[in-house]
DRENTORDO-455288 format. One record per residue: x negated, y negated, z of N, C-alpha, C, O in turn. Coordinates in pm, whole numbers, plus 32768, in hexadecimal, padded with zeros to 4 digits. Each point is the difference from the previous one (the first is absolute). Layout:
% DRENTORDO-455288
XYZXYZXYZXYZ...
END
This chain:
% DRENTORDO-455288
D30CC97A1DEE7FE880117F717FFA7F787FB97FB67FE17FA380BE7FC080AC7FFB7F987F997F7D7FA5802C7FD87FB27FA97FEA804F80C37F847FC4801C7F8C801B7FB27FB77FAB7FCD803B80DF802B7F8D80457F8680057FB47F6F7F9A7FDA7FC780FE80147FFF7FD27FC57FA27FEF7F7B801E7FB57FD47FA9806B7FD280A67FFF7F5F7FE67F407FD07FFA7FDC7F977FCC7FE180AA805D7F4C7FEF7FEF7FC980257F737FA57FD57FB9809C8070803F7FD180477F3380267F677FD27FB07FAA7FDA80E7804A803380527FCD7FB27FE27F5A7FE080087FC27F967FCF800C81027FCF7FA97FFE7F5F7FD07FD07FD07F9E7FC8801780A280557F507FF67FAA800F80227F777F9A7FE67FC180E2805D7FE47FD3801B7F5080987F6C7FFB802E7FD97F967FF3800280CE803A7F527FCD7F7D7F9E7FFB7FE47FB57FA27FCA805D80E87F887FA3800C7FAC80167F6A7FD57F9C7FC7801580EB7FFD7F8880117FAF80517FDB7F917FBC7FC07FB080CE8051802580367FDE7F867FED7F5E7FF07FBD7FCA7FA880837FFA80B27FD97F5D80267F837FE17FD37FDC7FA67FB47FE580B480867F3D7FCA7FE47FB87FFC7F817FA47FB47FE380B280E47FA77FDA7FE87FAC804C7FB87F927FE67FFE7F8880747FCC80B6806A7FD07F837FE97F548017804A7FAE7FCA7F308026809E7FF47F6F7FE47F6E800F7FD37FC57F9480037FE380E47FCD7FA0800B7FBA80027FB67F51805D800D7FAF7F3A7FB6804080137FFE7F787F9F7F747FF27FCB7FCC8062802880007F167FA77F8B7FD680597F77805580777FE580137F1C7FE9800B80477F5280557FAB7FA57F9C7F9D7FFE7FB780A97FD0806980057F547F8C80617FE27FC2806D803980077F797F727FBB804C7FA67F6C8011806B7FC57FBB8061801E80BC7FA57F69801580697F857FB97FC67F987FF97F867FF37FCB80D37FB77F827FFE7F62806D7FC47FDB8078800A80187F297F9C7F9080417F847F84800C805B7F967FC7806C8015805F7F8C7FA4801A80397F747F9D7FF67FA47FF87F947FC67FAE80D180197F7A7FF47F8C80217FC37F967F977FD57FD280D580057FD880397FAB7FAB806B7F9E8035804D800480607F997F9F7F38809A7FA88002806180577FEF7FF880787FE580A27F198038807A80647FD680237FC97F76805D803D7FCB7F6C7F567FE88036800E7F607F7280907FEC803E80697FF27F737FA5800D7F9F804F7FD4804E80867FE5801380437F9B80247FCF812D8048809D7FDF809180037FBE8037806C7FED80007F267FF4806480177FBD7FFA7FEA7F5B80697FFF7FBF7F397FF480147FD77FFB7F6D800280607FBC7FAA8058800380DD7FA67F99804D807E7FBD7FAB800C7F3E7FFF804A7F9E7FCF7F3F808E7FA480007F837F7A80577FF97FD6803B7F9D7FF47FBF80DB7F97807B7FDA8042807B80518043800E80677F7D80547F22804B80BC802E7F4180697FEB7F9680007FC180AD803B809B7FC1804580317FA280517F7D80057FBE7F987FAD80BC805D7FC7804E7F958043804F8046800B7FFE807B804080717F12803C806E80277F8B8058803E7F8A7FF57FDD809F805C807B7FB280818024801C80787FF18058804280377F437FE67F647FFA807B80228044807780377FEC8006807A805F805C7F5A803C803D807C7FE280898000802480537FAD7F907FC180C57FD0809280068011805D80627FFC7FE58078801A80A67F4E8054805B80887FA5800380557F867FF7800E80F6801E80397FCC803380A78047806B804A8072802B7FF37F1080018075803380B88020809E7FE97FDD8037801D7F9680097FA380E1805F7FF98062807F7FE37F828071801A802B7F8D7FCA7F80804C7F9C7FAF806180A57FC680557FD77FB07FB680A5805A806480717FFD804F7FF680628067804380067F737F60805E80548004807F80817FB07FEC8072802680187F607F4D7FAD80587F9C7FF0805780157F8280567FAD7FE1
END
C-alpha cells in the first residue's frame, strides 16, 4: 500500500516544484514615477463618483 502511494506522491512534489519556479525572469519594473512624485500630499485626487453595485446588499 505504502508503495502505491510514493509514485502519485512523488510526481504532484515534481509538478508542484515545476510550477512554483514558473513565472516572469528578469530584472524587477522600475517604478513609472519618481518617489517624491508618489509621495506628493499636495496634489489629491477628483473625488469619484459613487455608484451602486449588484453585490453591495451583501456587504
Amino acid at each position: 500500500m505504502i508503495r502505491s502511494l510514493i509514485v502519485p506522491l512523488a510526481v504532484l512534489a515534481l509538478a508542484s516544484l515545476t510550477l512554483a519556479g514558473c513565472g516572469r525572469k528578469g530584472d524587477l519594473d522600475v517604478p513609472g514615477t519618481p518617489v517624491a512624485d508618489q509621495n506628493n500630499a499636495s496634489r489629491k485626487a477628483a473625488p469619484v463618483e459613487d455608484r451602486p453595485f449588484v453585490l453591495d446588499p451583501l456587504l
